[in-house]
C-alpha positions in Angstrom: 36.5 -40.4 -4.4 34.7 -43.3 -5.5 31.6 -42.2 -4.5 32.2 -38.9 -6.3 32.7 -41.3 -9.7 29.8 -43.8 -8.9 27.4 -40.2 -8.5 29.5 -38.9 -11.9 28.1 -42.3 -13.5 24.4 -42.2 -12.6 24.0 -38.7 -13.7 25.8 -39.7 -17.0 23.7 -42.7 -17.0 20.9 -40.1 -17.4 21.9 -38.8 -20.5 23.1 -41.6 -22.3 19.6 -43.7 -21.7 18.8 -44.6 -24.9 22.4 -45.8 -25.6 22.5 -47.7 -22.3 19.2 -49.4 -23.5 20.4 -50.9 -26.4 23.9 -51.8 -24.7 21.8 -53.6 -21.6 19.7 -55.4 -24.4 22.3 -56.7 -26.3 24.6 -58.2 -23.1 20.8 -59.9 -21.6 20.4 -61.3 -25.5 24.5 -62.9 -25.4 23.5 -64.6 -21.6 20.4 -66.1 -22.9 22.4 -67.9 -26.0 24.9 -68.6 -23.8 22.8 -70.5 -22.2 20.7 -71.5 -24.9 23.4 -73.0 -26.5 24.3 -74.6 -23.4 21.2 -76.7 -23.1 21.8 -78.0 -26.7 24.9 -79.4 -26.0 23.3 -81.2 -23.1 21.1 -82.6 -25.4 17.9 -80.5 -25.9 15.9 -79.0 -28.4 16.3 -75.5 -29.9 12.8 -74.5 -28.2 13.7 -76.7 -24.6 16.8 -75.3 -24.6 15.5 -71.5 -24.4 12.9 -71.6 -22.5 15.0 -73.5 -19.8 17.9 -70.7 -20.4 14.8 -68.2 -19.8 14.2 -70.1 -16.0 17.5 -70.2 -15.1 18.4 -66.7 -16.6 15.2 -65.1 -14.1 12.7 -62.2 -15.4 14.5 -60.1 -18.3 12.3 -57.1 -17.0 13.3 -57.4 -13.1 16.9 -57.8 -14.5 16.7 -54.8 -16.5 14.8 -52.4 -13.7 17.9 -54.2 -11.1 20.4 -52.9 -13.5 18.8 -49.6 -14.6 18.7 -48.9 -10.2 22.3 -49.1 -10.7 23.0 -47.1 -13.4 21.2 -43.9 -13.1 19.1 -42.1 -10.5 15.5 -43.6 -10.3 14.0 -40.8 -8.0 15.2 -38.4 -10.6 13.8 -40.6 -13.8 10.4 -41.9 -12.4 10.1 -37.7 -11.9 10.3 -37.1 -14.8 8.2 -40.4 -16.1 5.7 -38.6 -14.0 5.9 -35.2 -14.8 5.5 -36.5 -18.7 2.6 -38.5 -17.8 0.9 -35.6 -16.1 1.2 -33.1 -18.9 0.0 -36.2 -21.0 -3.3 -36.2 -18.6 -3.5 -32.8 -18.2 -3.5 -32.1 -21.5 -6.4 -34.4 -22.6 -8.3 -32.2 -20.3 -7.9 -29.1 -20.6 -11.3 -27.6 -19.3 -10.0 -29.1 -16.1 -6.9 -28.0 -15.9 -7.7 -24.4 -16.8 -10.6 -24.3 -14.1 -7.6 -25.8 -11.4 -5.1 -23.6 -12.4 -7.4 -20.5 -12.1 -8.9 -21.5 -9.1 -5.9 -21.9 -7.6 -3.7 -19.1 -8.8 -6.3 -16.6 -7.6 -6.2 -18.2 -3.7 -1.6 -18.2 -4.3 -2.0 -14.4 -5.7 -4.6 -12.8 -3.1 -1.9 -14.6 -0.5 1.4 -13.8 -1.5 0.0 -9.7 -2.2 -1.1 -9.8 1.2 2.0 -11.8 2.5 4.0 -8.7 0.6 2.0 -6.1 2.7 2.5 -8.0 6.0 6.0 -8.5 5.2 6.7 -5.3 4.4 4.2 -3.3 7.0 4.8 -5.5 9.9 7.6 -7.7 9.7 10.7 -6.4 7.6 12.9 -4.2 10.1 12.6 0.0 10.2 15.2 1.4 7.7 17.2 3.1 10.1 20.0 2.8 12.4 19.3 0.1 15.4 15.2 0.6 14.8 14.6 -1.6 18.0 15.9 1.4 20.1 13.8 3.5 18.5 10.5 4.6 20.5 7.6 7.1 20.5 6.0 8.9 23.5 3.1 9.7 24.4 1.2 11.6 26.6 -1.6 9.5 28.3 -5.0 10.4 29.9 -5.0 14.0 29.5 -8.3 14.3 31.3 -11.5 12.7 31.7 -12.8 13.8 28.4 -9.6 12.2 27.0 -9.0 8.8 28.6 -6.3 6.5 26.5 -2.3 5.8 26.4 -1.7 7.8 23.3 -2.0 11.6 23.3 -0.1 13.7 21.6 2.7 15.9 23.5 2.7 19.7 23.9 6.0 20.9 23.4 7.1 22.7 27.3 6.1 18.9 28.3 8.9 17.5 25.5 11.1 20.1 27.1 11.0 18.7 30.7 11.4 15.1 29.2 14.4 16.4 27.1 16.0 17.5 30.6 15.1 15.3 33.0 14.8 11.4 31.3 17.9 9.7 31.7 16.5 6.5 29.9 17.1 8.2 26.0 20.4 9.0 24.2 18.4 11.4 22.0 14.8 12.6 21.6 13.2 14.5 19.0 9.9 16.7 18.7 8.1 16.5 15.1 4.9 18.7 14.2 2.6 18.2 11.4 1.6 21.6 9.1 1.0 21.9 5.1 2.1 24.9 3.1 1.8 26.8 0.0 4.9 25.6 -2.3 6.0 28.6 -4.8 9.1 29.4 -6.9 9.7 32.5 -8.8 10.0 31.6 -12.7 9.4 28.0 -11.5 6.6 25.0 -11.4 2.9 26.3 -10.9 2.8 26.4 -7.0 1.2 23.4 -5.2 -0.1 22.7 -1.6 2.0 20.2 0.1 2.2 18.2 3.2 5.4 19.4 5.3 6.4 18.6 8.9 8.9 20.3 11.3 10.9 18.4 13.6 14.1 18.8 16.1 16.9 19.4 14.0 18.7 16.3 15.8 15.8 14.0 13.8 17.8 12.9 10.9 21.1 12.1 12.9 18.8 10.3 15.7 17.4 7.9 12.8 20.4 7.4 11.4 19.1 9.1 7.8 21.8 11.1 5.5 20.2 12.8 2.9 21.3 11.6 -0.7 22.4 15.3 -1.5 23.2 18.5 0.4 23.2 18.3 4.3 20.8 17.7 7.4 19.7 20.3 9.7 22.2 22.4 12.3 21.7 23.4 15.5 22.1 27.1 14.2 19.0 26.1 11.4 16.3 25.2 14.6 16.3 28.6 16.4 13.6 31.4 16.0 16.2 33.7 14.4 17.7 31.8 12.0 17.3 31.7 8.0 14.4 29.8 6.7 15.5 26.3 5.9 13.9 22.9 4.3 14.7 19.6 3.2 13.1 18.1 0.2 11.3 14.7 0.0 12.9 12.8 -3.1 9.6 12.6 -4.7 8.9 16.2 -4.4 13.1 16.8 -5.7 12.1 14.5 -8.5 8.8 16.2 -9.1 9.8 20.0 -9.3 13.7 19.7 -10.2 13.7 16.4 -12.6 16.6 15.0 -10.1 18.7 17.8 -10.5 21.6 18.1 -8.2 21.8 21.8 -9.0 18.6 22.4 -6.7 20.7 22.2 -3.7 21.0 26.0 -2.5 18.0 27.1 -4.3 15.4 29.3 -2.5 11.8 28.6 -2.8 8.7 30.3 -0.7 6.7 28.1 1.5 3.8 30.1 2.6 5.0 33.4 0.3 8.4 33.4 2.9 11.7 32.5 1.6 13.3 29.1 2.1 16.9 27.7 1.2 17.0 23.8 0.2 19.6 22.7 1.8 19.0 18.5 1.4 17.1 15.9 -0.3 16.1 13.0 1.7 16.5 9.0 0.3 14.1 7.7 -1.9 13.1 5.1 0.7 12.2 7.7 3.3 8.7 7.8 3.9 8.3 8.4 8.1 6.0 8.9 9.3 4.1 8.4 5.6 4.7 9.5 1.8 2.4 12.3 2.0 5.2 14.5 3.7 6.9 16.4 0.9 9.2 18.8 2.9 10.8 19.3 6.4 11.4 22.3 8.7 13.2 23.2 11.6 10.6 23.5 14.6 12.1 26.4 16.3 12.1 27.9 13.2 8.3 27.6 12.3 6.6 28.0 15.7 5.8 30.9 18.1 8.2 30.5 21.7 5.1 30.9 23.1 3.8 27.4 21.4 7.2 26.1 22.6 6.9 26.8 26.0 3.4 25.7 26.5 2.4 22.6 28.7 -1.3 22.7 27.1 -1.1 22.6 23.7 -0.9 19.3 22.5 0.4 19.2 19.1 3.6 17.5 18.4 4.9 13.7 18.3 7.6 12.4 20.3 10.3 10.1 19.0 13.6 8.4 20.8 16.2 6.2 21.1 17.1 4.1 24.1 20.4 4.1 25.7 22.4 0.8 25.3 21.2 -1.3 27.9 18.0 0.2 28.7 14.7 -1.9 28.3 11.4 -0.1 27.1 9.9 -1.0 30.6 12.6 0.9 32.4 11.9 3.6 30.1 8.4 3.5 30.6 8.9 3.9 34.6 11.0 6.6 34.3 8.9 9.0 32.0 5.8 7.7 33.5 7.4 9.3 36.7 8.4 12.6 35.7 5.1 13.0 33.7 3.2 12.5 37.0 5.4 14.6 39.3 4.9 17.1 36.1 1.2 17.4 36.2 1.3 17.3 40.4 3.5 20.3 40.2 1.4 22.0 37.5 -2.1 21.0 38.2 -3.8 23.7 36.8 -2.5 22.9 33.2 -3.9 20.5 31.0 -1.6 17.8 30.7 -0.9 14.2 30.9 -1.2 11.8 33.9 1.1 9.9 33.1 3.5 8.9 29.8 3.4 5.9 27.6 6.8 4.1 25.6 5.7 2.3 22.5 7.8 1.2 20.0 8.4 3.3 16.8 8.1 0.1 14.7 4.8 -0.5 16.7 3.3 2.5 17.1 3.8 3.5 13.2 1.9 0.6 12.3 -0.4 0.1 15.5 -3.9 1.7 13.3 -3.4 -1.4 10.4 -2.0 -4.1 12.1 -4.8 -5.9 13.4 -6.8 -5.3 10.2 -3.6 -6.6 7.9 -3.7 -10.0 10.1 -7.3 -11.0 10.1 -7.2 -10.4 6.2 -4.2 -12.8 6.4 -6.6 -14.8 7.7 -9.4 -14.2 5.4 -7.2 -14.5 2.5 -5.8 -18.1 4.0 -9.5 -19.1 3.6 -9.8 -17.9 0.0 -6.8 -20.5 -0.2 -8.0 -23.5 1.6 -11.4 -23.1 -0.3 -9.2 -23.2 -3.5 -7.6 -26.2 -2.6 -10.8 -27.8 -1.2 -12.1 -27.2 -4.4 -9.7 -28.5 -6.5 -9.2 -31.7 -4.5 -12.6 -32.1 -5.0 -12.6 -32.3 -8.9 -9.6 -34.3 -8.6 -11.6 -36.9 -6.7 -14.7 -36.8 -9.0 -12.0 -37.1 -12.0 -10.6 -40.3 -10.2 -13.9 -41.7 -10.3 -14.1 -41.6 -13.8 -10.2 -42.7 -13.9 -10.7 -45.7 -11.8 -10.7 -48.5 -13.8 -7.4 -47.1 -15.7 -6.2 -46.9 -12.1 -7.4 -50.7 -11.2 -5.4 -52.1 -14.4 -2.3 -50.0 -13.6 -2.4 -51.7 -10.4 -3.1 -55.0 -11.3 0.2 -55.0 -13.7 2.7 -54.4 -10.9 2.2 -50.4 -10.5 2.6 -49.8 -6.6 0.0 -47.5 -4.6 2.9 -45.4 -4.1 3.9 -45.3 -7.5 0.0 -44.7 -8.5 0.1 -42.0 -5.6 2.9 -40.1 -6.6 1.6 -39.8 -10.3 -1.0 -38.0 -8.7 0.3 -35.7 -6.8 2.6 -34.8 -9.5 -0.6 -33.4 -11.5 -1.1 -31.9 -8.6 1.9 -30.3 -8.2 2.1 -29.1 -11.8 -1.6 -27.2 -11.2 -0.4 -26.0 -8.2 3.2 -24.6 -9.8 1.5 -23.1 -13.0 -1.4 -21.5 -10.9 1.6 -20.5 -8.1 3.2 -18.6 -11.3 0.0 -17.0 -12.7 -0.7 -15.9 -9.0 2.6 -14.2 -8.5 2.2 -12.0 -11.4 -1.5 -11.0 -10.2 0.5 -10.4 -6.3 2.8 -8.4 -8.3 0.2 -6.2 -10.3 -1.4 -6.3 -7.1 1.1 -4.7 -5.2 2.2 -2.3 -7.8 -1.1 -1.2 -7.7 -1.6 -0.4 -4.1 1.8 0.9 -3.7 0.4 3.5 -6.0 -2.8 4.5 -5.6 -2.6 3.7 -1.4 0.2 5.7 -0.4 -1.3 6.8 2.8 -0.5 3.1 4.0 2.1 3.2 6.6 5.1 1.6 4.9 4.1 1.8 1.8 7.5 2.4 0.4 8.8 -1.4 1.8 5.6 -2.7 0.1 7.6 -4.6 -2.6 7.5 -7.9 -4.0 11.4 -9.7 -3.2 12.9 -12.9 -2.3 10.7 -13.4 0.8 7.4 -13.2 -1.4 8.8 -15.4 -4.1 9.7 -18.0 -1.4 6.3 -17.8 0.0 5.1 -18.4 -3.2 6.8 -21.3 -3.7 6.1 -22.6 -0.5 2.3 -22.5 -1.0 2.5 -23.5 -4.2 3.8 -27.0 -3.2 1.7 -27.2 0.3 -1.7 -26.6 -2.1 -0.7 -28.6 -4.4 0.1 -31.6 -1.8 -3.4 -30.7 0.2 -5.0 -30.4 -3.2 -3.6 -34.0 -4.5 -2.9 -36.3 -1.5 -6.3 -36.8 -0.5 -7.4 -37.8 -3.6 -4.5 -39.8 -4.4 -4.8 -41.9 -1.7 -8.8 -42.7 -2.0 -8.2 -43.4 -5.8 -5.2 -46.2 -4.9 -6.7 -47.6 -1.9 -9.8 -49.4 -3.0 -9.2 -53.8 -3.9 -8.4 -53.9 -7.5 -11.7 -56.6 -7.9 -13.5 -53.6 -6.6 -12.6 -51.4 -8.4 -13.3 -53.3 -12.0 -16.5 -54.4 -10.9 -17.3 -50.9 -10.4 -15.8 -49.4 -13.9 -17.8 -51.9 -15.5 -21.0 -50.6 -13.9 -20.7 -47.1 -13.8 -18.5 -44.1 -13.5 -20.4 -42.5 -10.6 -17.9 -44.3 -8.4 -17.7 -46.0 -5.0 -19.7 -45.3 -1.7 -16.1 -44.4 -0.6 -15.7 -41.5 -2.9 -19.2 -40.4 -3.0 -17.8 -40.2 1.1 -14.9 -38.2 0.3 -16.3 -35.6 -2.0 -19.6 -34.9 0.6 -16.5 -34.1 3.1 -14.6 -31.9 1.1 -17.7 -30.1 -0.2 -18.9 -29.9 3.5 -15.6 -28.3 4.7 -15.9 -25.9 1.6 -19.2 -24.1 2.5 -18.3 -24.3 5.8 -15.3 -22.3 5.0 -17.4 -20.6 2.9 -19.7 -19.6 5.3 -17.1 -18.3 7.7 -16.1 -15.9 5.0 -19.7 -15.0 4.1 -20.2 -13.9 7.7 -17.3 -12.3 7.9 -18.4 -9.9 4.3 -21.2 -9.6 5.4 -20.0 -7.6 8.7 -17.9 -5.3 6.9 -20.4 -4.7 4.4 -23.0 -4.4 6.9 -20.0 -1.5 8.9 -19.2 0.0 5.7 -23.4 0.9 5.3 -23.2 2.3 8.6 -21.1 4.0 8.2 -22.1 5.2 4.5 -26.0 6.0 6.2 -24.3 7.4 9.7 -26.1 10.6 10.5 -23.5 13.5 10.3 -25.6 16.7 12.0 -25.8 18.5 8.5 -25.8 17.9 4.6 -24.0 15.6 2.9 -25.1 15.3 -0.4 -24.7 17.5 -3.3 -21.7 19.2 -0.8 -18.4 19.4 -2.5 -15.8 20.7 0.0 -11.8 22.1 -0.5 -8.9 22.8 1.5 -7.0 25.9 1.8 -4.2 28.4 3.6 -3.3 31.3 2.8 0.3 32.3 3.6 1.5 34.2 6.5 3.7 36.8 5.0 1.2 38.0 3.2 -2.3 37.7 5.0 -0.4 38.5 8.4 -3.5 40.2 9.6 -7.0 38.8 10.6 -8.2 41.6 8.6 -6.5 40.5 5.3 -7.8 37.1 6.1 -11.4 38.1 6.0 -10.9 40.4 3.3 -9.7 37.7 1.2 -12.1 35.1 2.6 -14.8 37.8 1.6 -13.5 38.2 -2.3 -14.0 34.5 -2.6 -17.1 33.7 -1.2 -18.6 36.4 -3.5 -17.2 34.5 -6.8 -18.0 31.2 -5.1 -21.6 32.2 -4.3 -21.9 34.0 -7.7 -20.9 30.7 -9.8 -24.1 29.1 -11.2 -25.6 25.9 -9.1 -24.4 27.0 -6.0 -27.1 27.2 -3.6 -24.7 28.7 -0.7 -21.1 28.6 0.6 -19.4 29.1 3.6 -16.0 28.4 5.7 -15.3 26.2 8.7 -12.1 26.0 10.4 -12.4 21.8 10.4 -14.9 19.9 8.3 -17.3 17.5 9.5 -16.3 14.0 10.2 -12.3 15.1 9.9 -11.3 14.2 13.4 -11.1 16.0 16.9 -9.1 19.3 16.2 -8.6 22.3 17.6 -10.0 21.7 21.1 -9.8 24.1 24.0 -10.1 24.7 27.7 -12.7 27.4 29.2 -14.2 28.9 31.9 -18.1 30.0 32.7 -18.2 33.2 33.7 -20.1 34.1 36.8 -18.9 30.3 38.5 -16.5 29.8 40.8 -13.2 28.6 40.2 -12.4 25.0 39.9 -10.6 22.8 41.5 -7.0 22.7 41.5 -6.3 19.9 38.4 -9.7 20.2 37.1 -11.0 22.1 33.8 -13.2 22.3 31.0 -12.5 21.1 27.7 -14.9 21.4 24.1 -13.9 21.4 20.8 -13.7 24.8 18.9 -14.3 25.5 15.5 -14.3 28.9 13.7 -16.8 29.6 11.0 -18.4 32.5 9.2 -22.4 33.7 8.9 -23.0 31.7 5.1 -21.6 27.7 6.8 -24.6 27.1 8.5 -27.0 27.4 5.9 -24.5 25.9 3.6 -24.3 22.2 5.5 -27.8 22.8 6.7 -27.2 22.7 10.3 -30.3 23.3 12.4 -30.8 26.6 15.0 -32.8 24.9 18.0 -32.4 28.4 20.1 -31.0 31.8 19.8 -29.7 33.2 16.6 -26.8 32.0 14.3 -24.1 34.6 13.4 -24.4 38.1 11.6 -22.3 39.7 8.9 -21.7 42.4 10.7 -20.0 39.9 14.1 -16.1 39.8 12.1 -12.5 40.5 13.0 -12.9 42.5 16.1 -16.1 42.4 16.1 -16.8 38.7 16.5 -17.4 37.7 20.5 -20.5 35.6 19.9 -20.5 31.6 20.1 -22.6 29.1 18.7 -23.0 26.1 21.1 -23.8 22.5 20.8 -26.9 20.8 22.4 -24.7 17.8 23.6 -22.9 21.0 25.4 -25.7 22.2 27.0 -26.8 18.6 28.4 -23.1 18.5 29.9 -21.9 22.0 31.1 -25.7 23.9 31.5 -28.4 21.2 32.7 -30.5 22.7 34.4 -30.0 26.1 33.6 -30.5 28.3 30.1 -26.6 29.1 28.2 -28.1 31.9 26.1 -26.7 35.1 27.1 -23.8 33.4 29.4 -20.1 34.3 28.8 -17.4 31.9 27.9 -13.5 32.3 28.6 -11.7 30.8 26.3 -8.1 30.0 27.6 -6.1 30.8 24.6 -4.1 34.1 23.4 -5.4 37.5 25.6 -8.2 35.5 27.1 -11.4 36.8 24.7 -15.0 36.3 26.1 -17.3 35.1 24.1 -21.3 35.5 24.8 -23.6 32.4 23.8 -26.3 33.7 21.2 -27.5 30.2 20.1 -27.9 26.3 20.5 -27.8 24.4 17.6 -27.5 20.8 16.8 -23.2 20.8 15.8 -22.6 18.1 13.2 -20.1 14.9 14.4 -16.5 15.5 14.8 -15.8 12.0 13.6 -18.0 8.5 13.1 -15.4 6.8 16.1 -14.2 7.9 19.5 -11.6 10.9 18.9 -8.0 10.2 19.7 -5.3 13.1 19.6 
């Protein structure tokens, strides 16, 4: 209890300073005459008598500082002494203070905006129910064409996992499509991003949407009435938040759908592009569903109690090799890989997020390099108030900690300037880079605040203690001599500041390099040679709907309407369709045979990628005919059994023999044949190695 009072009395002691002053003053003035009058009845002077009450009494100063220890709290009052004296400095020089705080709220804010992405890409948790159970899996090294652990699953291969791994408690297949959003009497239709999925998905997760219900086993089944569940974005976008949307139907690709959920604001998986959800059974063919060769789908889920990722690995890697050794002749995995879903969602950014950590944590240190620099070349000038401070009684730790206080208050006014540029920062990539993974845990919250705070007071310590101590540490003689010379300061200093600036264009350097091979990457990239034009070409996306273009006739019918108006506006020079554009990725590959050559091997086959396009693309993009002929107006629908073949085709398939007039088979839907008529020069799939 008594320490509880004596604690009660210091902090009171703090605000009643003024009024302890003048009480300490007047009880020091009543022991000196005490004492003074003391000496006069022994027989001395008025002017003996106090100065030998002033010897006996001791120093009125060291008595007061004694007694002020014991009245208030000293750490707290020399704080603030300092933190008055610093504004005081700080103030007189404001060019100097503006050019630290700048400097050094730029480094805090590049660092906490990018902390805020780590944090929220990398290292906050998954949003769903016991993510570190969660998993995806993959297929892995398809074939020699396609060597890697991640390849995506055909769906007759999710199947057999379904019924055969004992390692999951549940496991769900998810597709990616887009689709043609209309409404009678509603919104102007849009194109959106939709997936399909298992309907067990939602439940697996551990994700209730915020109104209506998740999908039934009754919903996923070829038979059943169209279903879909909303994004909230998309519910906010078309039906203002209104609860009343539950039930509506709406046509997704002109065919009739009834919304039966909308999903929590926070769900983004796999990204925030998706607007809308299907049932899988629902949306694709049985004969797609069956298939062990079309590779289309993703694979996500969740561990059993108990089970580790590596015994899940084993298991699937097992029954995906005694898979493809019964089933040789199909074009399917060797073996299986388990990743992580909070890995694998992430896997494509996360080295790039670290190393700009790293970049970023340069920016920093450069900051803070730079600043303790001009706090040492502003010592030099200061020295001499520095030597007279010290030769009054001020201690170096005293002189120190007045330094690093000025430090300090740089440091916490540039820490708050640079957490509202992390938090315009973020706001803006949130927005206009939603394709991040994560982007929707992208916020700034108590983690970035602390983290601001923390390298707020780290800089400002690096920034300040250097200097701090080279300014006290020099002999006060020293020191004067050199004030009255010049400002330029000592051979010490002139030392220190060569160092710091050494370190900074080192650092400097490091990051220069560094620029230099991105930029140097990002103009490779920009002058990368694509096959075909790229300039002046302006390219769109589009589907039509199934209900109502069911045929391939109506499809080229309409594709035939459009190209006339396209071709007929003025400035274009020609126009034309492809299935995939150039550069877009590996899509739509396909295994084929020769015909005339033997059969192969059991396991072995031939894989290219395919892409559909009419007569007008290759004069469009420019491609160039090395051989043969490129396609006629009159080769469409039914008509259409000629194929255009690559020259990197011909190196690997036909080396030493001529492909013009030869007969592919295409192992897809009836089998067709298709007759090469020309060799041509096939523009780049993609500026990196493809990966399903």
């Amino acid at each position: 209890m008594s320490r509880i009072r004596v604690l009660a009395s210091r902090l009171l002691g703090l605000f009643r300073k003024r009024t302890g002053e003048e009480n300490l003053d007047t009880e020091l003035r009543a022991h000196l005459d005490a004492l003074t009058e003391e000496n006069i009845r022994r027989g001395m002077n008025s002017e003996e008598a106090r100065y030998a009450a002033r010897r006996e009494f001791g120093g009125v100063e060291q008595t007061k500082e004694a007694y002020r220890d014991q009245r208030g709290l000293p750490f707290v009052e020399t704080l603030l002494q300092d933190l008055r004296h610093g504004l005081r400095t700080l103030r007189k020089n404001p060019g100097f203070a503006t050019l630290a705080i700048l400097t050094l709220g730029l480094g805090i804010g590049v660092n906490t905006a990018l902390f805020t992405v780590v944090h929220g890409v990398l290292l906050s948790p998954l949003p769903f129910r016991e993510p570190q159970r969660l998993v995806s899996l993959w297929e892995r090294n398809l074939s020699a064409d396609f060597p890697g652990p991640y390849n995506v699953v055909s769906a007759g291969v999710f199947d057999h996992w379904r019924r055969h791994a004992t390692s999951f408690e549940e496991i769900a297949l998810i597709g990616e499509d887009s689709g043609n959003l209309s409404e009678d009497g509603g919104p102007l239709p849009e194109a959106i991003g939709t997936r399909f999925c298992s309907y067990n998905l939602f439940s697996m997760l551990g994700v209730q949407p915020i109104y209506g219900r998740s999908f039934s086993p009754e919903d996923d089944r070829a038979g059943a009435g169209g279903t879909v569940l909303l994004s909230y974005g998309l519910w906010k976008r078309r039906y203002a938040e209104d609860p009343q949307a539950i039930g509506k139907s709406v046509l997704l690709n002109a065919k009739p759908y009834a919304i039966i959920g909308v999903l929590p604001r926070w769900f983004d998986y796999p990204d925030s592009r998706v607007q809308a959800w299907l049932p899988v059974r629902h949306e694709v063919s049985a004969e797609d569903m069956q298939s062990l060769s079309n590779h289309r789908f993703f694979v996500t889920a969740r561990l059993k109690p108990g089970v580790t990722l590596a015994q899940a690995y084993r298991e699937l890697d097992d029954i995906e090799r005694g898979l493809h050794e019964r089933s040789p002749d199909y074009l399917m995995g060797r073996g299986a890989t388990v990743l992580p879903l909070s890995e694998n969602i992430v896997r494509d950014v996360k080295t790039a997020l670290y190393v700009l950590m790293g970049a970023v944590g340069c920016v920093l240190l450069i900051a803070c390099l730079n600043v303790a620099n001009l706090f040492v070349a502003r010592g030099a000038a200061r020295s001499r108030e520095i030597a007279v401070r010290a030769a009054l009684g001020g201690s170096h730790w005293r002189l120190m900690r007045e330094q690093l206080t000025e430090s300090l208050l740089l440091t916490g006014v540039g820490g708050a300037f640079g957490g509202f540029f992390a938090y315009a920062s973020v706001r803006w990539l949130v927005a206009f880079r939603g394709d991040l993974p994560r982007a929707g845990s992208i916020h700034v919250d108590q983690a970035a605040l602390l983290f601001t705070i923390a390298v707020a007071v780290l800089s400002g310590i690096f920034a300040g203690l250097l200097p701090a101590f080279s300014a006290t540490r020099q002999p006060l003689l020293e020191s004067l001599k050199e004030s009255s010379r010049s400002l330029g300061g000592s051979q010490t200093r002139a030392g220190l500041r060569r160092l710091l600036l050494t370190l900074e264009v080192a650092l400097t350097v490091v990051l220069l390099i560094g620029a230099g091979l991105l930029l140097k990457s990002f103009a490779e990239l920009h002058a990368a040679k694509m096959g075909c034009a790229t300039a002046n070409v302006l390219t769109m996306n589009l589907s039509l709907p199934r209900a109502k273009y069911d045929t391939r006739s109506q499809k080229a019918a309409f594709f035939d309407r459009l190209l006339r108006e396209v071709r007929g506006t003025p400035g274009v020079r020609a126009a034309g369709f492809v299935s995939v554009l150039p550069g877009n990725g590996h899509f739509e590959d396909n295994t084929f045979s020769i015909a005339g050559r033997p059969p192969l091997a059991p396991g072995e086959s031939l894989d290219a990628v395919v892409r559909a396009a009419d007569p007008g693309y290759f004069s469009a993009m420019d491609i160039p005919l090395l051989r043969g002929r490129f396609f006629t107006d009159a080769e469409r629908v039914e008509k259409a059994r000629s194929a255009i073949i690559s020259d990197s085709m011909v190196r690997k398939f036909f080396p030493n023999e001529d492909p013009l007039g030869k007969t592919l088979i295409l192992d897809w839907m009836g089998k067709p044949r298709f007759e090469i008529v020309c060799i041509s020069h096939w523009p780049r799939a993609g500026l990196a190695t493809p990966r399903w």
